[in-house]
Each structure stands twice: as C-alpha cells, then as structure tokens.
C-alpha positions in Angstrom: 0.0 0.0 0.0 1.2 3.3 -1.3 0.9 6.6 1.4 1.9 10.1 0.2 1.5 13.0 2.2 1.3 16.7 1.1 2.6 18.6 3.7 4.7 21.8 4.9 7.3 22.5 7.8 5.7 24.8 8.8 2.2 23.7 9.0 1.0 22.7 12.5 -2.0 20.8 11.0 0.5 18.7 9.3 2.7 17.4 12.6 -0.6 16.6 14.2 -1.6 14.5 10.5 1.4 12.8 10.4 1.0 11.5 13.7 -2.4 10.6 13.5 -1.3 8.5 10.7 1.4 7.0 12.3 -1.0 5.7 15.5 -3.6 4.3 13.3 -0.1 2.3 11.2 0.3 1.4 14.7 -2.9 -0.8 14.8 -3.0 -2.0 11.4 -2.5 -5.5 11.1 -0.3 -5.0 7.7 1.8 -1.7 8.4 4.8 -4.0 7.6 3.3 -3.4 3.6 2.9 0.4 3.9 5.4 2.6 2.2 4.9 6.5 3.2 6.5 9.1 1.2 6.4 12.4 1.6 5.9 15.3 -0.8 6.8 18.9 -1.0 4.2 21.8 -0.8 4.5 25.5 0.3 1.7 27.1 1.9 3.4 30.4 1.3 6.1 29.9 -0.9 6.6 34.0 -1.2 7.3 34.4 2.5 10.7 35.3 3.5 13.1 34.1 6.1 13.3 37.0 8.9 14.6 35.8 12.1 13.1 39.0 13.8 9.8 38.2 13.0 8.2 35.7 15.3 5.0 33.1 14.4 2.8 35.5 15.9 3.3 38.6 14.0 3.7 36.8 11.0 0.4 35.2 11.4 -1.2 38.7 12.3 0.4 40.2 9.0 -1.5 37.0 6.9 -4.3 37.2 8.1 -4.4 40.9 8.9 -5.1 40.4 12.3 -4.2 41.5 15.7 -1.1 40.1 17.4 -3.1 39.3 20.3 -5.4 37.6 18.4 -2.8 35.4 16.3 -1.3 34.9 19.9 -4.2 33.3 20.8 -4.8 31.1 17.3 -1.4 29.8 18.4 -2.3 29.0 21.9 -5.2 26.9 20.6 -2.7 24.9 18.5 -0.3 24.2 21.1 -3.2 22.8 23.1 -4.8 20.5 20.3 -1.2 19.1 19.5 -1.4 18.0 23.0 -3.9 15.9 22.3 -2.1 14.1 19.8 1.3 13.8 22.0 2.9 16.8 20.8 4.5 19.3 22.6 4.4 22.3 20.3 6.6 25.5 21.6 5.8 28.6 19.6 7.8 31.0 21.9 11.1 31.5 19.7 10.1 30.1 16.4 10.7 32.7 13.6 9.1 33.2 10.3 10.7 31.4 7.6 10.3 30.2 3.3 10.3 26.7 3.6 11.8 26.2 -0.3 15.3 24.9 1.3 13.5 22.6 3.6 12.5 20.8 1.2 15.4 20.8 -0.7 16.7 19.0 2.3 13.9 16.5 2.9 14.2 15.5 -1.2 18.2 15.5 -0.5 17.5 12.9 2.5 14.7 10.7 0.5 17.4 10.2 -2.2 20.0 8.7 0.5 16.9 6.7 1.7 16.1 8.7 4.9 13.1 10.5 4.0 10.7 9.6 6.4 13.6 10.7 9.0 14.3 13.7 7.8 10.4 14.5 7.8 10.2 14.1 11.3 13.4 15.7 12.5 11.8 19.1 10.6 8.6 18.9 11.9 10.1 18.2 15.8 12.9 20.9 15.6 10.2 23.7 14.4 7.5 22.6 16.6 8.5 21.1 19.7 12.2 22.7 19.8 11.3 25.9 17.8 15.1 25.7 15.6 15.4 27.9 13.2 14.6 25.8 9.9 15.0 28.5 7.6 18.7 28.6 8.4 21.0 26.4 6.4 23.0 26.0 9.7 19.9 24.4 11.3 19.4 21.8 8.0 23.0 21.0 8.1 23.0 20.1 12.1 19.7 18.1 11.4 21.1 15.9 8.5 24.1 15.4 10.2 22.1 13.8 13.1 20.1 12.3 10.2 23.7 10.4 8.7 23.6 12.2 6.2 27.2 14.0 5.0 27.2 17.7 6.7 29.3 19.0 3.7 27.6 17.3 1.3 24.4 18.2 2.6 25.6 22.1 2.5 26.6 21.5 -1.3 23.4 20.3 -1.7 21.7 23.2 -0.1 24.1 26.2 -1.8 23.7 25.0 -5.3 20.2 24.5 -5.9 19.9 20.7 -6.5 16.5 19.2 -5.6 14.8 22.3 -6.5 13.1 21.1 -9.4 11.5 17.9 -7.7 10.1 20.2 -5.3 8.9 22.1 -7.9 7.1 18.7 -9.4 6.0 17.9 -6.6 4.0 20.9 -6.1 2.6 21.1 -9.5 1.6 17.5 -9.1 -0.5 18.4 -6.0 -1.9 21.2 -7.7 -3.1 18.5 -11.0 -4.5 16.7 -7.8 -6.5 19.5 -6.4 -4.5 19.9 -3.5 -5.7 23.2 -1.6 -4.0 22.4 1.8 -2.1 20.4 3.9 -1.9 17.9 5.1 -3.2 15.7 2.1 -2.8 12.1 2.2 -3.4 10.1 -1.1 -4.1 5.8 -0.4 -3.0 3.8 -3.4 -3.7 6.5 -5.8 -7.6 6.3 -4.7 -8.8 7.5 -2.0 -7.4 11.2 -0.5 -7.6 12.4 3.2 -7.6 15.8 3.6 -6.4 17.9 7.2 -5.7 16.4 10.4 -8.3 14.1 10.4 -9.0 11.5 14.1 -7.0 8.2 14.1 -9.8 6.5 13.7 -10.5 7.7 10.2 -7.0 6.7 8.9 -7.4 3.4 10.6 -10.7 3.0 8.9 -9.2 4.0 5.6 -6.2 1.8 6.0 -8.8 -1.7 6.6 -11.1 -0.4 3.4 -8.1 -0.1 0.8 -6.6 -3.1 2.2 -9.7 -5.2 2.0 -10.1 -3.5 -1.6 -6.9 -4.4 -2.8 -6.7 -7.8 -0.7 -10.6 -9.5 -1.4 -10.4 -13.1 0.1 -10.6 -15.3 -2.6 -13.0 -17.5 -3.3 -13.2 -21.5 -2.1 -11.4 -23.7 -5.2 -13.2 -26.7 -4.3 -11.8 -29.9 -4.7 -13.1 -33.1 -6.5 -14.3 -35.4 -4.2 -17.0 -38.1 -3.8 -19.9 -36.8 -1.8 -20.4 -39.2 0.5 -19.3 -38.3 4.6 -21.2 -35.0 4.1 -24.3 -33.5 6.1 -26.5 -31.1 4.5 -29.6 -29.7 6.4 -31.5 -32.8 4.9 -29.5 -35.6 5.8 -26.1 -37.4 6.0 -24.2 -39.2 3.5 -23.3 -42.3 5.1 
C-alpha cells in the first residue's frame, strides 16, 4: 500500500496528521506493507526568512489580524497538539520560506532517509522551535540524520532538488491539493487535514480489503459421501 503526504514544515496541521497516521499504522494488522512518502508543498512559498519576526506577527500580518489575536490562534494549536502527544513551543520560532526545507527532505529521500528527515523538521520547528530557515539548522539536522554535513551544505548552496520540489508541487496542484496535510491511499482514496485516528485506521482496513478480497473457495473433487447437508447425512 502506497501513502503520500502533502505537507509543509511549517504547517502545524501537518505534525498533528502525520501522527495521527502514524497511531492508526500502529494498529493495522499489515503496516509492515505500507510505504509512506512524503511530498513537498509550500503554503506560502513568497514568505521570506526573517529571524526577527516571530510566528505571531507573522500570522497577524496573513491574516491581517491582531497580534493578540494570532497569539491566541497559536495558543489553541499548542493545546490541540497536546492531544495528539505533541509538545508544540511557539515562543522562539521565527518566520521562515520553507523552499530549502525541502530541498533538504528531497536530498534525504534520495539517501533513503526520508521519512527521518520529515520528522526531524517537523520536531525541531515545533516542539524545539530551531530555526529551519537557516541552512546551519538543516546541516546540524542531516548530520544527526547520517547524512554527509558538507555534502548536505553543497546540496543546499547549489540548488539541487529544486526542481522535484517544484514537481511535486505542480503534481498536488493536478490533484486538487488546496491544503495540507493531504494524504493520497494507493492513488484512490485522498484524506484531507488532520483528520482523528480512527478515520485513517478505517481507511487503512477499506483499501486493504479493496486491494486484498479473500478469494473464493477452489473446491476440490471429491465423492460426496461423509457430508451432512440440512437434509441428511451421506453415510
């Protein structure tokens, strides 16, 4: 079974998906036959990295709101991630463009640590508010990933990876993709937003079941004798 999932860094929606996902693998009787990947979309791809500008303000610049009120907006998040088992700390994290990100997480899915590298960028803007907009940050993270630190900053100076991010994204776009997250089943069945566990565990028993049909009885010649029907015994 085939999982992609549209998602940003810096989507909080998206952490909260992800694990959602990940608890209702946890149940699923075949999660040994799951492949996840993970695919690159910008919410705001025109943003710009500014360390002096905190989550709040940016988030009250968007939506042309009060800081208060984007304070509060933010508040609400950190307590729904609790829900899911995530301890999301807004106080330091900055605004950032997410572009090199996912230069990173492409980089990381091409030395076959993907799914790795997802999680480590999700944890270290959310729960550990790093600066992921700093190509100092991405380096430290691969590096704890196993991936080369001076490769990875080669990868991240010159560009590479750019253009499959740039796929990707136009691929979501083909798909309808409006936000994140976005999880696509087997090429048949979509999931949009952080939906419970229970939906995703749900969704996981209907493809399988879909894909997996028991097959019928072959029967095999035989006389028909020893055999009870609900009129008699063959004796």
């Amino acid at each position: 079974m085939q999982i992609e999932i549209w998602s940003d860094y810096v989507c909080p929606f998206c952490y909260i998906g992800k694990r959602h996902l990940e608890q209702a693998l946890e149940q699923f009787a075949h999660k040994d036959q799951v492949e996840v990947s993970f695919k690159s979309f910008e919410l705001d791809p025109e943003v710009q990295t500014d360390p002096a500008v905190s989550i709040d303000e940016s988030l009250a610049k968007k939506y042309g709101i009060p800081v208060a009120q984007a304070k509060e907006m933010n508040d609400q998040m950190i307590q729904r991630a609790a829900q899911s088992g995530l301890s999301y700390n807004f106080d330091n994290i900055k605004q950032i463009n997410t572009l090199d990100a996912h230069r990173l997480a492409k980089y990381a899915e091409s030395k076959g640590k993907g799914a790795e590298m997802a999680e480590k960028l999700l944890k270290a803007h959310f729960v550990e508010s790093q600066f992921i907009g700093g190509r100092d940050t991405l380096i430290k993270l691969a590096a704890e990933a196993g991936l080369d630190p001076e490769e990875t900053r080669t990868v991240l100076n010159s560009g590479q990876f750019t253009e499959q991010v740039r796929s990707e994204e136009a691929e979501a776009a083909t798909l309808g993709v409006r936000g994140v997250p976005f999880f696509v089943v087997n090429r048949k069945y979509a999931i949009s937003g952080a939906q419970p566990v229970s939906l995703f565990a749900e969704t996981l028993e209907k493809v399988w079941q879909e894909e997996h049909p028991s097959a019928p009885l072959q029967q095999i010649e035989s006389s028909q004798d020893a055999l009870c029907t609900d009129e008699k015994c063959d004796i």
